[in-house]
N, C-alpha and C positions, 0 to 999 in steps of 0.2 A: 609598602604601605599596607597596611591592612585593610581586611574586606570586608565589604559592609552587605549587611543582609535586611532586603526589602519584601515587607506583606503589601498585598493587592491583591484589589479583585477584580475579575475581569467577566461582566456578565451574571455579580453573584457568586462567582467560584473565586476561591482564595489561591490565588498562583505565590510562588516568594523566588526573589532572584538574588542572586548574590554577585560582587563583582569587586574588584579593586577600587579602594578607594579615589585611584588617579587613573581611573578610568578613561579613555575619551569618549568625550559627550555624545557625538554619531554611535559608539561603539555601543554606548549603553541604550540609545535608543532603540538599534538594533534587538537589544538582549528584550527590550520590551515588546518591540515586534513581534518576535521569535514566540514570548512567549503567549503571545494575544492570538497570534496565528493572524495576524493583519498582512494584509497585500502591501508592495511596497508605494502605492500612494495612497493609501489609507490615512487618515489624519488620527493621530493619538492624541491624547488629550487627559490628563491625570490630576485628581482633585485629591486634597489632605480629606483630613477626616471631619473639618471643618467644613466641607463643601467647597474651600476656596480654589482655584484655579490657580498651580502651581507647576512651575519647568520642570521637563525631564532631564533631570543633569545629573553629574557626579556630585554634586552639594549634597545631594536628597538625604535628611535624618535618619538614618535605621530606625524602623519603630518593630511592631509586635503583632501579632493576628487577632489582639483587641483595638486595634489604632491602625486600621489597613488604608492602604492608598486605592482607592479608585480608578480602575483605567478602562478608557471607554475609547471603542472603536471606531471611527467616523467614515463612511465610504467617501472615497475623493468625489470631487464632484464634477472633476473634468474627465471621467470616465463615463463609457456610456454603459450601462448595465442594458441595454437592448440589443448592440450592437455585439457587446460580451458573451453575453447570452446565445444570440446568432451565431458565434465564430466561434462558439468554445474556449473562446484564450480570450484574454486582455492583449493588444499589440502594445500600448505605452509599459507595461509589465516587462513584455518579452525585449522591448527596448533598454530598459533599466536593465535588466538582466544581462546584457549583450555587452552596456556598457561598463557595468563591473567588472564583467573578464575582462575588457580589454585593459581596462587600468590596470588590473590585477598583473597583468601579463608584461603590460608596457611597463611597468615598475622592475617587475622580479626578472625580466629576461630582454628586455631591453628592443625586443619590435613585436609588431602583430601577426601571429600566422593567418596565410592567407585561407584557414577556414572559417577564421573568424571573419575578415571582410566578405566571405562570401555570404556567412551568414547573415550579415547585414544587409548586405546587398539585397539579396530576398527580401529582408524585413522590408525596405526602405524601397521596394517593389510593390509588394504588395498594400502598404501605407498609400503611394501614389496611384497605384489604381482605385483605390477607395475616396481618395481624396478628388481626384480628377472626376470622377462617376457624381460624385458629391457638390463641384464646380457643373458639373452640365447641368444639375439639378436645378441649383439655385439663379442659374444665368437663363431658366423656363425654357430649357430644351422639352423638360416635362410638363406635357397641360397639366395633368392631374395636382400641379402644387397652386395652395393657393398662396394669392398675391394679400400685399398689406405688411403689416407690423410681423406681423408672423415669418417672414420669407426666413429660409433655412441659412443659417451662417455657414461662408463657402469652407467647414472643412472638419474633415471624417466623421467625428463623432457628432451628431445629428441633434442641436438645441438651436433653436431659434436665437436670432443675431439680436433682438432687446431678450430682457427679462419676462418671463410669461406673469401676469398677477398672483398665480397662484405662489410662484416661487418666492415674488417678492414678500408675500402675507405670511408666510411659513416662514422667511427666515427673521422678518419684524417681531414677530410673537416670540422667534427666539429671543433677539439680542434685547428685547423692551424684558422678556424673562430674568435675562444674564444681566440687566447694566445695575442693578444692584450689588452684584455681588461681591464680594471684597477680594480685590489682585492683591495677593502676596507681596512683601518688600522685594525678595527675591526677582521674580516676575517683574517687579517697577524696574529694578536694574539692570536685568539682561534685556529691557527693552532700549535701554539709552545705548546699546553696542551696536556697531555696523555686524555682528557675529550674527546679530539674531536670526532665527530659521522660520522664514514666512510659513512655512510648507506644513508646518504645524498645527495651523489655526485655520477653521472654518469660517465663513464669511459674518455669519451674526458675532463669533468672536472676537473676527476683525475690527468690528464697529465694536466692543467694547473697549479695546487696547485701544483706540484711536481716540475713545471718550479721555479713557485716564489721559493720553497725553495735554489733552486741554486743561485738566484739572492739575495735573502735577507743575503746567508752567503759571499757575494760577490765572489761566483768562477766565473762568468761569466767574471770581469772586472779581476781579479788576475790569472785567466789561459787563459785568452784570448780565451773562447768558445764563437764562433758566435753564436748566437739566434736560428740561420734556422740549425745550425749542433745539437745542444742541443734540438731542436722539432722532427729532424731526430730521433736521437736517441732514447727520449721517447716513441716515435710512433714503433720503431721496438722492443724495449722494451716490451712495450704495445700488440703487435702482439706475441709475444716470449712467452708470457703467455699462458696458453692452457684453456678449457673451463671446470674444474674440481668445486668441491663441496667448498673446503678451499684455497689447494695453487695456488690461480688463482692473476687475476691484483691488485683486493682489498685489497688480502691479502699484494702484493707488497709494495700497498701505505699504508696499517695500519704499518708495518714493517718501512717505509721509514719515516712517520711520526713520530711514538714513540721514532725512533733514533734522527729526527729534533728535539722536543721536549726536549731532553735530554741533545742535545747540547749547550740550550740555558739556561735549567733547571741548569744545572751544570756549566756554563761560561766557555765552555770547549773553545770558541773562545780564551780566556787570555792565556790559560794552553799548547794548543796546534798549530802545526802549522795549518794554510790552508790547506796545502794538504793531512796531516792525515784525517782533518775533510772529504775532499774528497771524500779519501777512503772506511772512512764511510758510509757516505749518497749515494754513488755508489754502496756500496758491498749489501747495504739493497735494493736499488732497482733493481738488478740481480740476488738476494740471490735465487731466484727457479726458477729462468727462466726455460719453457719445462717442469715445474713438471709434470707428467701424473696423478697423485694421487694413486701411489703406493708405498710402502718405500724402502728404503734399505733392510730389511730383505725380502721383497718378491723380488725385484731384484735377488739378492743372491741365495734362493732356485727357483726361476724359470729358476735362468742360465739366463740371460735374456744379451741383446746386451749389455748394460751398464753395468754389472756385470763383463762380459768378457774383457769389453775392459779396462777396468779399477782394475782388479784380484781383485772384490770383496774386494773397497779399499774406501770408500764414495762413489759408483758408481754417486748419485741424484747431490751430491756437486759438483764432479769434472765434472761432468755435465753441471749444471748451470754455472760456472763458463766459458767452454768450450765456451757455449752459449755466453755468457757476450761477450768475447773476438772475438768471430765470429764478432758480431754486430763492437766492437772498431776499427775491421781491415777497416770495409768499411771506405772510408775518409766521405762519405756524413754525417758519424753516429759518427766520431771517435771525443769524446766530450776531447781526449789529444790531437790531434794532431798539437795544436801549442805549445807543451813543449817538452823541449830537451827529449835527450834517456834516460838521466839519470833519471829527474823526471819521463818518462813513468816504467821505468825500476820499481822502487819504488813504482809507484802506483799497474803495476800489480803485485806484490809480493806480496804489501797487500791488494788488492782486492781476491787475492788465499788464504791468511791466514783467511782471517776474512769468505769468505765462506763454507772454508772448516768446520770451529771454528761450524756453525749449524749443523754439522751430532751431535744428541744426542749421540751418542757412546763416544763422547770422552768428554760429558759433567764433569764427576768427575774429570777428566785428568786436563781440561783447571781453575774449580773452584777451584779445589786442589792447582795449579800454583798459582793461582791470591791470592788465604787467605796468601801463603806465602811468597806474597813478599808484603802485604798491610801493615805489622808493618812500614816499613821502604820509603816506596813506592816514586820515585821520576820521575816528568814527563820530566827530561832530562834525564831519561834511554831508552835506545828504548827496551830490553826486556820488561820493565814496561809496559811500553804504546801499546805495541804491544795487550800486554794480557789485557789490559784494552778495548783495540780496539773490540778482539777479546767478549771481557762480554757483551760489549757493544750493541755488532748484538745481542750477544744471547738472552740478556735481552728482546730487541726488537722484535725479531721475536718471542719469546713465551709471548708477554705481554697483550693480550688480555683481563686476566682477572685483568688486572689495570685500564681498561677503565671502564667506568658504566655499570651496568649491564643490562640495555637496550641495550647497543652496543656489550657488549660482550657474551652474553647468543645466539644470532642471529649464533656468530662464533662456539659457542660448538656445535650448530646443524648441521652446515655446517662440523666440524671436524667429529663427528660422523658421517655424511652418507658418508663421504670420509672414514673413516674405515670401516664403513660395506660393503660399496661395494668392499674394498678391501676383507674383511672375505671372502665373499659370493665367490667371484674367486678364492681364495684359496682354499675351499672348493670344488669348483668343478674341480677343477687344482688337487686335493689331495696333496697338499701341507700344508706343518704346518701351523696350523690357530695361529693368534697373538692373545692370549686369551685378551689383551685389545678392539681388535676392532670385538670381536665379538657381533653380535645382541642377542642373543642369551643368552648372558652372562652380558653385560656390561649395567648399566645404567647414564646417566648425573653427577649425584652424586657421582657413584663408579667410574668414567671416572675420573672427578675434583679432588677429597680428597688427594687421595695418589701422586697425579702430582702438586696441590698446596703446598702439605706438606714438601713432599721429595723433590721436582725439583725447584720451582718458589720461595718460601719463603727464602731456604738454598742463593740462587742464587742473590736475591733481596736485603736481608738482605747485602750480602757481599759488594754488590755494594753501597747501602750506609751507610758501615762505611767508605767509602772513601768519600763518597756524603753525609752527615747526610741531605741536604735539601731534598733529595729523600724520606725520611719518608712518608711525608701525600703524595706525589705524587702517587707512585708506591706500598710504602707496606700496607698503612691503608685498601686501596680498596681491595687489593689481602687477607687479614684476613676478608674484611664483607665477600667478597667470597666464602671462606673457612666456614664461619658461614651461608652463605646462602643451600650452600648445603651439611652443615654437617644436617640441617634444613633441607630438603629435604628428606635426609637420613632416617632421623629419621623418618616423615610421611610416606615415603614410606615401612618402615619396619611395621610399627604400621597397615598400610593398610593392607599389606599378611599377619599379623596378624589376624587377623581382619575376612578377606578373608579365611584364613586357618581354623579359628575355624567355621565358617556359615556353610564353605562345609561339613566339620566334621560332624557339626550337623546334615543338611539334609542328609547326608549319615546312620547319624545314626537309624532318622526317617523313611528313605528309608529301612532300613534296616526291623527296628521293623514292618514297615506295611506289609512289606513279610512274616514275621509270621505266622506259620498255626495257625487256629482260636484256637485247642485244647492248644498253648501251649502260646497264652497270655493272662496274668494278666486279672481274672476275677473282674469288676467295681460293683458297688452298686447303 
């Protein structure tokens, strides 16, 4: 195929890149990295010549260095630049980097040398003394922190566990900037893909792409939500998130997205009314409002305010929910408030079903429901559709590992250091530690296997024998998944293998050179 040749500019300078036109899409992102000299969590972001907000893809038109693309650098925002600054290095950098090679390695030679697990080893040392230093902090081993809204989130990188205002009014002023502006056709369709790459988009832009989806399923014209009530809302939405490892904004919009996605994947617009789909695309973007990043079962045994207020009953769910409903009452936010009581009545009824439907506790309950009523299944039933609503979040908020595995491997890192910082407080709390999210115990592979097998596949599969088009979407990806780090797995045991027998042996040579000279083996 032939190759296509791209102007841009990058800070004012004119760069031009050239690639095949059957590129792949990471590949070419890369070539943009590369040449912007971005870190690899830097957010890129690339505007036509229109100003519009347009994907980095193999589609991209060739144009001319009178018609240049714009590419603008965004520093991540889960990096700390103070902490960076201190240590010299970025450690999520040298992370990324670590984990390159070893795919790189596990692909083309089929296990991991052990200098590379040692390399990590260190990494993933040093990480936990940072992070643990970071736990004494926030648990007021140190007088010097003050107490209130402000207390430091338990881990490494140093921002406070809400939004500070200043953050919040900086990123408003963006996205009230941006919600004009025109998203490309392009851009509208690769948002309807479970493909899409969250990792790209910064949080004001978040809340634009979350706007379009409103508009593209027409609730904006069909409920009569004004523009300025619908940015209200996002925006407090947006603030309502707290600043944790996984259930933070991001995750909001991966959830909000994979349910878009689904809607359009399955033509649920024919099948369903309006305001179900509503319900949907609402209950995903509330679905964790205020999560702190600790679960239900540490609620539970810590006794904690949510636990009590809610008798140890989804305390996180009926939470978010709580949340949700705070935000609806203000009129500035309230994205029903020009539908009758009845329709409001309805929508929170099922805005409360479908969040509660995410506490995993009641995951067999609600799959068990759903296989038995899928022989017969009919979308004028409202039990039916209720429980399809409800699969539907669930689907959504655990689907990460449907996405590629460039976008979703980023998220198991982020879930695991949101479990281990929970371990780690349990542990010093003397509270039951949840053997999945200990550091101590649990590795990527062992975390994934039995959560792909038992949870994601049973779950995926169900939904589409009602969807068969769901197949290559949702389940092909979650089985390479499963074969990536059953793959994994495997190297990593063959490594402590490996590992096990060396030390063996030097211990045994250790052993024999302590020998008194009378009683070894005399040589020739």
């Amino acid at each position: 195929m032939a190759s296509k040749i791209i102007y841009f500019t990058v800070n004012g300078i004119p760069e031009r890149a050239e690639f095949p036109g059957d590129c792949p899409a990471q590949d070419l992102k890369d070539l943009f990295r590369s040449a912007a000299e971005a870190g690899p969590h830097d957010i890129l972001k690339l505007y036509n010549p229109k100003g519009n907000i347009i994907n980095i893809s193999p589609s991209l038109e060739p144009n001319s260095l009178t018609s240049c693309y714009k590419l603008e650098v965004v520093a991540a925002d889960y990096n700390s630049a103070e902490l960076t600054g201190a240590l010299g290095f970025n450690i999520s950098s040298m992370e990324k980097r670590l984990q390159g090679l070893e795919k790189k390695i596990l692909f083309e030679v089929g296990e991991t040398p052990a200098v590379v697990y040692e390399m990590k080893k260190q990494v993933d040392s040093f990480r936990e003394k940072l992070e643990n230093v970071e736990h004494l902090s926030w648990l007021g081993f140190f007088k010097d922190l003050s107490e209130g809204p402000h207390k430091l989130s338990p881990f490494y990188h140093k921002r406070t566990l809400h939004k500070t205002r200043e953050e919040c009014e900086h990123v408003r002023e963006k996205f009230l900037q941006m919600s004009s502006l025109e998203v490309s056709e392009e851009l509208r369709q690769y948002l309807k893909t479970p493909t899409f790459d969250n990792w790209q988009w910064e949080d004001a832009e978040i809340m634009v792409l979350l706007q379009v989806m409103y508009t593209d399923l027409d609730f904006i014209a069909t409920f009569n939500i004004e523009p300025e009530v619908l940015q209200q809302f996002l925006f407090e939405v947006y603030r309502h998130y707290n600043n944790i490892p996984f259930h933070n904004f991001k995750h909001c919009f991966c959830v909000t997205q994979m349910m878009y996605g689904l809607i359009w994947l399955t033509d649920l617009k024919s099948k369903m009314e309006n305001i179900d789909l509503l319900i949907m695309l609402t209950s995903a973007v509330c679905h964790d409002l205020d999560h702190t990043g600790y679960n239900n079962a540490y609620q539970i045994n810590a006794r904690t305010e949510l636990a009590l207020r809610y008798n140890d009953i989804s305390p996180l769910e009926n939470h978010h929910c709580a949340v949700a409903f705070e935000i609806l009452e203000r009129r500035e936010s309230n994205i029903f408030r020009n539908l009758s009581s009845d329709q409001y009545k309805r929508i929170r009824e099922g805005i409360i079903k479908c969040i509660l439907a995410t506490d995993m506790t009641r995951h067999n309950e609600i799959l068990n429901k759903f296989k038995s009523i899928l022989p017969g299944f009919d979308f004028t039933n409202k039990e039916h559709k209720d429980l399809l609503m409800m699969v539907l979040i669930k689907v959504s908020d655990i689907s990460n590992e449907a996405r590629p595995m460039e976008v979703a491997e980023p998220w198991l890192d982020c879930l695991l250091q949101e479990f281990f910082n929970q371990s780690d407080v349990e542990k010093l709390e003397g509270l039951p530690v949840s053997p999945f999210m200990d550091r101590d115990k649990v590795t990527k592979p062992s975390s994934q296997i039995g959560f792909i097998r038992f949870v994601l596949l049973p779950l995926f599969i169900e939904l589409a024998n009602l969807f068969p088009c769901l197949e290559q979407h949702i389940i092909d990806p979650v089985r390479k998944a499963l074969d990536y780090y059953t793959e994994m797995e495997k190297a990593l045991d063959k490594e402590k293998q490996n590992w096990s027998q060396s030390e063996s042996g030097a211990k045994n040579k250790e052993a024999a050179d302590l020998q008194p000279e009378a009683s070894k083996p005399e040589t020739q």
